[in-house]
Backbone as CSV, one residue per row, in Angstrom:
resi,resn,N_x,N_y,N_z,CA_x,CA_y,CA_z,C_x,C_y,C_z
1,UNK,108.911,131.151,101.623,109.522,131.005,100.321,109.559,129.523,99.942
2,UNK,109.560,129.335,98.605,108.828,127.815,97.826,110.402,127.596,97.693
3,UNK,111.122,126.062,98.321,112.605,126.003,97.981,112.488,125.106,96.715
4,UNK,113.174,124.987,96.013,113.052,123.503,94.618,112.957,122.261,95.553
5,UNK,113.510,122.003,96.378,112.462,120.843,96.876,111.251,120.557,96.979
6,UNK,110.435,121.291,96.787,109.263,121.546,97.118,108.639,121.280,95.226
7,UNK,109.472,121.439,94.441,108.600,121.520,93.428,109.331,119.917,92.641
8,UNK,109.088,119.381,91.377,108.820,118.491,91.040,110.383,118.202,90.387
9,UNK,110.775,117.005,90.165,112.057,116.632,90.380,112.347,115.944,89.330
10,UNK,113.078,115.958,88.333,113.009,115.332,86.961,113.798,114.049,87.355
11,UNK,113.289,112.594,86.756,114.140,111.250,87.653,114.973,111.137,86.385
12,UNK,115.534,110.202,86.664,116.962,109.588,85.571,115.952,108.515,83.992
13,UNK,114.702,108.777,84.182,113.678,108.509,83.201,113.604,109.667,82.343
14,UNK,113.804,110.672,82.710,113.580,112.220,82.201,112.177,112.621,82.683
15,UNK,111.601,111.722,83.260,110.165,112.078,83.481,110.482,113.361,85.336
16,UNK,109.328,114.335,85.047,109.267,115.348,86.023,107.943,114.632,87.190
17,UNK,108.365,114.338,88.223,107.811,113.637,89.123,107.580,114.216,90.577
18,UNK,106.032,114.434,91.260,106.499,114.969,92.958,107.818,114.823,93.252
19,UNK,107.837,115.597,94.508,109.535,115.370,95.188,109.568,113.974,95.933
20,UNK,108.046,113.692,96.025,108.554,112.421,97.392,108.285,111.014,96.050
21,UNK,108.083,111.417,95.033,107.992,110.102,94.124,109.242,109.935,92.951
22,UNK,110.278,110.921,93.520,111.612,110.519,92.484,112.262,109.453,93.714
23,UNK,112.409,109.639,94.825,113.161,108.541,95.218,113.520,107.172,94.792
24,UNK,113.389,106.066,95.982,113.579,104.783,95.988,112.774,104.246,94.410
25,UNK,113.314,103.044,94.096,112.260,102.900,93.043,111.032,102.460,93.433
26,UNK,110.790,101.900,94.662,109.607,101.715,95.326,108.734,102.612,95.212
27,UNK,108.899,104.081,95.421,108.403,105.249,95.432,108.168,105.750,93.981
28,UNK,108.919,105.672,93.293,108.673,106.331,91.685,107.738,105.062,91.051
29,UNK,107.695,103.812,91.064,106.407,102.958,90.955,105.112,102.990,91.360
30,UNK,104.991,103.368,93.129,104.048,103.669,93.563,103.479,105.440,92.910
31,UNK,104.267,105.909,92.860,103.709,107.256,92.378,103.292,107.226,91.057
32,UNK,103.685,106.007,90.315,103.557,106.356,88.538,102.140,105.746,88.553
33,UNK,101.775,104.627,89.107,100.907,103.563,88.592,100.126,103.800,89.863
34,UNK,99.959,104.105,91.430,99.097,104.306,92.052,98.307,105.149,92.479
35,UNK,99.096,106.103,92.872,98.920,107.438,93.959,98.120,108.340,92.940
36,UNK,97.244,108.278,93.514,96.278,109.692,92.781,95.101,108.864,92.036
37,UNK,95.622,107.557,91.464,94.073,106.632,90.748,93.465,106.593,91.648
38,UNK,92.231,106.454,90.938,90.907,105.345,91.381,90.520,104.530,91.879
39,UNK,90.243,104.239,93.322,90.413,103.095,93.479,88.986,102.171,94.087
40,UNK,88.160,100.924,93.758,87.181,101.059,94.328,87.139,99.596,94.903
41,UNK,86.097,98.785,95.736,86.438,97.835,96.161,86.589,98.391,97.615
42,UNK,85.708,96.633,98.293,85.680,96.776,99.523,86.986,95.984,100.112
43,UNK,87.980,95.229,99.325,88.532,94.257,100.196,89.903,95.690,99.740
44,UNK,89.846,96.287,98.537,91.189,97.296,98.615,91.049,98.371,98.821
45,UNK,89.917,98.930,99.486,89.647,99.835,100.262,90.438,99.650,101.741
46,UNK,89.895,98.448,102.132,90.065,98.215,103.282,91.651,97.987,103.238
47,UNK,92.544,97.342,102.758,93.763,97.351,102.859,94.059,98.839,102.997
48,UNK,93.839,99.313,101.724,94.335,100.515,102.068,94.319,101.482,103.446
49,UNK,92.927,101.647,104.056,92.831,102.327,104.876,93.468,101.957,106.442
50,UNK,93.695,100.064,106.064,94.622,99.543,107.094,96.156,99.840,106.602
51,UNK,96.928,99.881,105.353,98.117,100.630,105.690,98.388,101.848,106.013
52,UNK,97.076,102.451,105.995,97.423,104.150,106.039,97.524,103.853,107.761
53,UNK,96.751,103.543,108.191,96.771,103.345,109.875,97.820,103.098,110.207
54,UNK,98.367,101.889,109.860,99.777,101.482,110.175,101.081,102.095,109.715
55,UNK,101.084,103.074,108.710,102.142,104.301,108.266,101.893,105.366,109.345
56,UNK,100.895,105.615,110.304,100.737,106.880,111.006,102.212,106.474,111.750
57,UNK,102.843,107.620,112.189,104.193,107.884,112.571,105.185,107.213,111.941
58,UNK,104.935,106.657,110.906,106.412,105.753,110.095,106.469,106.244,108.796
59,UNK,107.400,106.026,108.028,107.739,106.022,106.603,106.882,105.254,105.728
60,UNK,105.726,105.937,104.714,105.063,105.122,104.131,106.210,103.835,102.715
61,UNK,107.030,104.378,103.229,108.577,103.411,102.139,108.771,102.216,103.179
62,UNK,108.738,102.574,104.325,108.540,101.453,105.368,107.250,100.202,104.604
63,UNK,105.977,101.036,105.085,104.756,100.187,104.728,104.728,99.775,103.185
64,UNK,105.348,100.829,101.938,105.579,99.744,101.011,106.007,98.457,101.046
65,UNK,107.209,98.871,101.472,108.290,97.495,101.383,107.648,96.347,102.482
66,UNK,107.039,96.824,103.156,106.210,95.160,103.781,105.030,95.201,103.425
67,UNK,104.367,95.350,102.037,102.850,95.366,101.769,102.506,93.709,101.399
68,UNK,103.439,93.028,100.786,103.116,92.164,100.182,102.814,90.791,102.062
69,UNK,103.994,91.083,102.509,103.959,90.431,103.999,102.555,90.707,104.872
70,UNK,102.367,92.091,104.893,100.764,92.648,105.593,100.144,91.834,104.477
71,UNK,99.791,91.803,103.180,98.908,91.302,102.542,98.709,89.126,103.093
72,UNK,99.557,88.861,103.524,100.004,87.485,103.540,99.225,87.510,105.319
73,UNK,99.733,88.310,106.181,99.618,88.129,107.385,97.959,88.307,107.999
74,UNK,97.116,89.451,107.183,96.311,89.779,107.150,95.080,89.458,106.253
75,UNK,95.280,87.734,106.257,94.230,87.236,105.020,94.049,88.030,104.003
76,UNK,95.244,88.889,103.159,94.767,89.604,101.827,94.035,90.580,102.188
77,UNK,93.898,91.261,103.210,92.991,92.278,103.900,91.221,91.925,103.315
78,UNK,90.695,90.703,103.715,89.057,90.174,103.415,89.018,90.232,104.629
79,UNK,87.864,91.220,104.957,87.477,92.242,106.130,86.502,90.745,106.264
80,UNK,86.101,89.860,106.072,85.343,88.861,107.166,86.117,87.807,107.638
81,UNK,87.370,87.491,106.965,88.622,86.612,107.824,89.131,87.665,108.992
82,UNK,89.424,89.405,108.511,90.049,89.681,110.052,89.098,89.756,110.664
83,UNK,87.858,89.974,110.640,87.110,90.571,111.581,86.905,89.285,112.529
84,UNK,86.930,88.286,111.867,87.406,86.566,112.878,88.726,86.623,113.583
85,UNK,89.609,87.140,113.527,90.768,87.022,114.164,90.968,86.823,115.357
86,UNK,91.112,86.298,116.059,91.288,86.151,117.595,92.672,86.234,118.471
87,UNK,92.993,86.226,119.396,93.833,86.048,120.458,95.289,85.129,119.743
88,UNK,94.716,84.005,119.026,96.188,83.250,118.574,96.237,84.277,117.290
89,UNK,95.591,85.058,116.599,96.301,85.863,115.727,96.957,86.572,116.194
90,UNK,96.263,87.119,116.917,97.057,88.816,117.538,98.223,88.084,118.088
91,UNK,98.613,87.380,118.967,99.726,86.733,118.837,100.794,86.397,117.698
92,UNK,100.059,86.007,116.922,100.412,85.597,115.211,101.445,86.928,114.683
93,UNK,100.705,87.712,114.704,101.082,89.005,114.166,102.043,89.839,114.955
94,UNK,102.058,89.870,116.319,103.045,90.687,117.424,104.639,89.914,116.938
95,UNK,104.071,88.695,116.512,105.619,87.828,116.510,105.973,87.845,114.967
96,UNK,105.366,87.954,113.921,105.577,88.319,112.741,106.813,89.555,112.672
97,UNK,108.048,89.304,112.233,108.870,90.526,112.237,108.975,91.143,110.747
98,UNK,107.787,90.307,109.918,107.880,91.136,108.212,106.642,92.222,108.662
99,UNK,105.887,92.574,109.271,105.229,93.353,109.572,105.947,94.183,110.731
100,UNK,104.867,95.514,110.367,104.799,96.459,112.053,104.271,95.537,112.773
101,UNK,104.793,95.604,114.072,104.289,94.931,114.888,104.477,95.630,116.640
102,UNK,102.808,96.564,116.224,102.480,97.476,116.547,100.923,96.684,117.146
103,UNK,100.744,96.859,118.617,99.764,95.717,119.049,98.274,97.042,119.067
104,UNK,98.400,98.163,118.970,97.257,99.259,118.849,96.941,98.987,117.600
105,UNK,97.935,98.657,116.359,97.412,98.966,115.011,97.135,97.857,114.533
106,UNK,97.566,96.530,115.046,96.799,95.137,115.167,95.583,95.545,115.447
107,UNK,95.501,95.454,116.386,94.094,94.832,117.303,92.914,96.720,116.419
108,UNK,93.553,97.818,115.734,92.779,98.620,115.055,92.303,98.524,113.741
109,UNK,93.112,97.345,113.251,92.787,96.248,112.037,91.328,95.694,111.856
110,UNK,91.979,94.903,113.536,90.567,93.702,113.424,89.494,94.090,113.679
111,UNK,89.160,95.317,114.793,88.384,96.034,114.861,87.769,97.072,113.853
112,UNK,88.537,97.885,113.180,87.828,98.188,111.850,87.650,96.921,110.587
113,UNK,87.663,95.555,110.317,87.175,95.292,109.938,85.558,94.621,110.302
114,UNK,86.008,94.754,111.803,84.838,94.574,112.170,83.387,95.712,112.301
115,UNK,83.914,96.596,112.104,82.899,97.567,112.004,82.393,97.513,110.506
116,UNK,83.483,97.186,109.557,83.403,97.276,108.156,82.193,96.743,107.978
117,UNK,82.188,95.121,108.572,81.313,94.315,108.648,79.817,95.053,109.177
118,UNK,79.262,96.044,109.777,78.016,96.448,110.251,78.122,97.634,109.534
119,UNK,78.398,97.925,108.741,78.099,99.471,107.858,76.654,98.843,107.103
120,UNK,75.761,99.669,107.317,74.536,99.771,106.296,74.572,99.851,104.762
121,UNK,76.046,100.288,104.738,76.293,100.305,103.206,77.938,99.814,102.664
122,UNK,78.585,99.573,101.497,79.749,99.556,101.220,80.628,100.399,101.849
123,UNK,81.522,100.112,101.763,83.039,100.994,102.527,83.138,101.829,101.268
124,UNK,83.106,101.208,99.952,83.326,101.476,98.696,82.372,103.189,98.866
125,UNK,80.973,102.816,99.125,80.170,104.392,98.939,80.641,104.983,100.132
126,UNK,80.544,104.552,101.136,81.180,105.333,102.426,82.219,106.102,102.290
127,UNK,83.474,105.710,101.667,84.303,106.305,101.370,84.373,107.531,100.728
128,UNK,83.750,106.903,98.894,83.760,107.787,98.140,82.913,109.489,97.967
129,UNK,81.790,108.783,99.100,80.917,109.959,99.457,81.425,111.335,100.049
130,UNK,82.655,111.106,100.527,83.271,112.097,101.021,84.694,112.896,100.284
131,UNK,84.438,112.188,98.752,85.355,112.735,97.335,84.984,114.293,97.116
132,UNK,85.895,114.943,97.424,85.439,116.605,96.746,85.381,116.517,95.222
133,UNK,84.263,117.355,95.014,84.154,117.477,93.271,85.871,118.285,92.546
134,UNK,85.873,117.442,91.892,87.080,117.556,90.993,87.482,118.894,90.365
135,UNK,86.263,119.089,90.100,86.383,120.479,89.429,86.834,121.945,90.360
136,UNK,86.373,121.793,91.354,86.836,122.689,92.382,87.827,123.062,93.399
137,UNK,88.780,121.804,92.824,89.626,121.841,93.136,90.868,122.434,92.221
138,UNK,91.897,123.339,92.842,93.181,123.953,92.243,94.304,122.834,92.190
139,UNK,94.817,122.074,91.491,95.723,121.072,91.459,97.039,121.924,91.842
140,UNK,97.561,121.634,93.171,99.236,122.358,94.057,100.098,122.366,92.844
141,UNK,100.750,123.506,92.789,102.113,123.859,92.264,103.520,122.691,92.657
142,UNK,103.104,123.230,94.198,104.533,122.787,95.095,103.699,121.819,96.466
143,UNK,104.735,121.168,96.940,104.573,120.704,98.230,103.649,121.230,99.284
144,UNK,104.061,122.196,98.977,103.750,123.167,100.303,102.123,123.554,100.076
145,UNK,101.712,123.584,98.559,100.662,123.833,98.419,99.199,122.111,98.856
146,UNK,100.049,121.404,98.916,99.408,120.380,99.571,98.720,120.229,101.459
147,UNK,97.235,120.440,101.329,97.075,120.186,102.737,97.720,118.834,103.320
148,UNK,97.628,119.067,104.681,97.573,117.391,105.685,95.835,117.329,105.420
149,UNK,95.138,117.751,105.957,93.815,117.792,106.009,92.755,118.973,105.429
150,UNK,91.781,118.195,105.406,90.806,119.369,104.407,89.421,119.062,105.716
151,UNK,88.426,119.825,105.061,86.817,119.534,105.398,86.655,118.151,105.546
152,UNK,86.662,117.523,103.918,85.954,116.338,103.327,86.732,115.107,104.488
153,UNK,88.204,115.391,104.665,88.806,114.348,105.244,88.548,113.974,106.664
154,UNK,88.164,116.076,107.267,87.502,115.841,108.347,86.168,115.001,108.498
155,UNK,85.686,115.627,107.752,83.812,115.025,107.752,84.395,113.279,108.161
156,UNK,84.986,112.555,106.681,85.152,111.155,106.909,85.984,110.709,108.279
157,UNK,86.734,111.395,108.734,87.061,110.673,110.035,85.958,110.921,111.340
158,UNK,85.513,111.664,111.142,84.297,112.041,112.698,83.375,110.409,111.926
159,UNK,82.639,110.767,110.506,81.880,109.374,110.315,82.414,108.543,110.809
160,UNK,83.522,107.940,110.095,84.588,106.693,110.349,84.383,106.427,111.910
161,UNK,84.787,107.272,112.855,84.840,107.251,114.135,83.555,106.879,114.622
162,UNK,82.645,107.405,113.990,81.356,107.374,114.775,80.577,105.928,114.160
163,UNK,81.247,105.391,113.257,80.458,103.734,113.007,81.536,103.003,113.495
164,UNK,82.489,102.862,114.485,83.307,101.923,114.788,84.454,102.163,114.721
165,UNK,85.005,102.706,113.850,86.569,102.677,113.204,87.207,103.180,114.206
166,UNK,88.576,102.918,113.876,89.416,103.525,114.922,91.482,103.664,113.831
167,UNK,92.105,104.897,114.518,93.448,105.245,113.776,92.318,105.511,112.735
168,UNK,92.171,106.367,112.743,91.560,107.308,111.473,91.357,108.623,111.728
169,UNK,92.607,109.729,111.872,91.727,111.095,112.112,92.354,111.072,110.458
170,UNK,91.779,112.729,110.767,91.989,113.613,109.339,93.270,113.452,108.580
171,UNK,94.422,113.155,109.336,95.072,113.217,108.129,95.470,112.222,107.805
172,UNK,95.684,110.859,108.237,95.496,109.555,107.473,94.471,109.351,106.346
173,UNK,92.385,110.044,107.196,91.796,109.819,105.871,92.492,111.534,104.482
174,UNK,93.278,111.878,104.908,93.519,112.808,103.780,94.295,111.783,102.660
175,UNK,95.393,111.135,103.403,96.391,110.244,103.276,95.377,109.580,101.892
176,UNK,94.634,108.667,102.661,93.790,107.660,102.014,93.435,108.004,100.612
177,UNK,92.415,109.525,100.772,92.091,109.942,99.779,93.102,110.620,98.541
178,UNK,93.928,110.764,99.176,94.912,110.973,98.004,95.600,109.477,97.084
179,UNK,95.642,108.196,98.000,96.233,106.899,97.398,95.197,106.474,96.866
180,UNK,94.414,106.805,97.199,92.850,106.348,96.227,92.046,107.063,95.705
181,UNK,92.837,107.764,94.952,92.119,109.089,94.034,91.182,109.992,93.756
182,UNK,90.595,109.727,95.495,89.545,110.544,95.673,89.694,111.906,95.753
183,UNK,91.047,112.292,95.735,91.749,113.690,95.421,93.131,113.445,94.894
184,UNK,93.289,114.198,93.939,94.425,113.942,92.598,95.605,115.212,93.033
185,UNK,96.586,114.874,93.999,97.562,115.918,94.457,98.849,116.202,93.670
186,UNK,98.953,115.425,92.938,100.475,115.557,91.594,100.303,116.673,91.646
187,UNK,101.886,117.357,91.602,101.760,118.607,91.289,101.460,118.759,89.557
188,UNK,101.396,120.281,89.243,100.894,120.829,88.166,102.418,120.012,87.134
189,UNK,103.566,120.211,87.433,104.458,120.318,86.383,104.828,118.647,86.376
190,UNK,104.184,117.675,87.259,104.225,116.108,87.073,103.435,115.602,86.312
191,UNK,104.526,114.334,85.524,104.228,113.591,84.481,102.795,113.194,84.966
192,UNK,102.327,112.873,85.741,101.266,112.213,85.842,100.384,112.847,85.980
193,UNK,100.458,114.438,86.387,99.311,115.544,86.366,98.078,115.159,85.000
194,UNK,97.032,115.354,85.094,96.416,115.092,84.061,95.235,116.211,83.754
C-alpha cells in the first residue's frame, strides 16, 4: 500500500514537490533547479559522479552541504589536476574535516579521474550513451514507483568498471543518471514534472 509519504508534498511555496525535495532548503533548491536536468560536460560530469561515490552510505544533504568544500579540495573536480594527486594530497584530504574523509572514496576519486583520463572517448558520450529513450519511459506516481537500479544503469556500471572506474555499481550510476537528467524521476503530480 502507497502511504502519502510516498507521494508529492506541497512546500510552504504552494508548489507540489517529491517527498525527499520539500525538506531542508538545501533540498527544495537542489530539486527545483537540478535534479532531473541536463547535464553535459566532462569536468561536471565528473564531479558529479565523484559526489555520487562519496554519498554511497551517507545522506546526499550531507554531500550537499559540503559541495562547495569538495569543489575547493578537489581542484573544482578537473579530472587532469586529480588524476596528478599524490600521497601529500591524499594526506591533504584525510585531514580536511569540510569533506568526507573517507580514504576508499579519496584515493576512488583520483583513480577514476585517472581512468577518465584514458577513455577513447568523452565521459560526456560515455555517459550519455547509456540514457534510456525518454519516450519509453512511464514517469512514477509515487516513491515507491522509483527503481534503485534499471538495465541502462546496470550496463554503465559493468562499462564504468571495466575501463578503470571504481564506487560505481548500479545504483549510484542510477543515482547519477537521475542528477543528470539522463532519466527524469519527478513524480507525475511535481511542479517540475514536465
Amino acid at each position: 500500500m502507497v502511504s502519502d509519504a510516498d507521494r508529492v508534498v506541497l512546500g510552504t511555496d504552494g508548489r507540489a514537490r517529491c517527498p525527499w525535495g520539500s525538506g531542508p532548503a538545501d533540498y527544495s533548491t537542489y530539486h527545483d533547479t537540478e535534479w532531473g536536468v541536463p547535464l553535459r560536460g566532462e569536468q561536471e560530469l565528473f564531479e558529479r559522479i565523484s559526489l555520487e561515490s562519496f554519498q554511497s552510505g551517507l545522506s546526499w544533504l550531507t554531500i550537499l552541504r559540503k559541495r562547495e568544500a569538495f569543489r575547493q579540495a578537489f581542484a573544482g573536480f578537473d579530472p587532469g589536476r586529480v588524476a596528478g594527486f599524490g600521497d601529500e594530497d591524499r594526506e591533504r584530504l584525510l585531514s580536511d574535516a569540510t569533506i568526507v574523509r573517507n580514504r576508499a572514496k579519496i584515493d576512488a576519486t583520483i583513480r577514476n579521474a585517472r581512468a577518465l583520463l584514458e577513455l577513447d572517448r568523452s565521459l560526456d558520450e560515455l555517459l550519455w550513451s547509456f540514457a534510456p529513450d525518454a519516450g519509453n519511459r512511464k514517469r512514477p506516481v509515487t516513491i515507491a514507483d522509483v527503481p534503485a537500479t534499471t538495465p541502462e544503469s546496470e550496463a554503465m556500471a559493468k562499462e564504468l568498471k571495466r575501463r578503470g572506474f571504481v564506487f560505481v555499481g548500479p545504483t549510484t550510476c542510477y543515482a547519477l543518471m537521475q542528477a543528470t537528467g539522463m532519466v527524469d524521476d519527478h513524480l507525475t503530480d511535481c511542479w517540475r514534472a514536465e
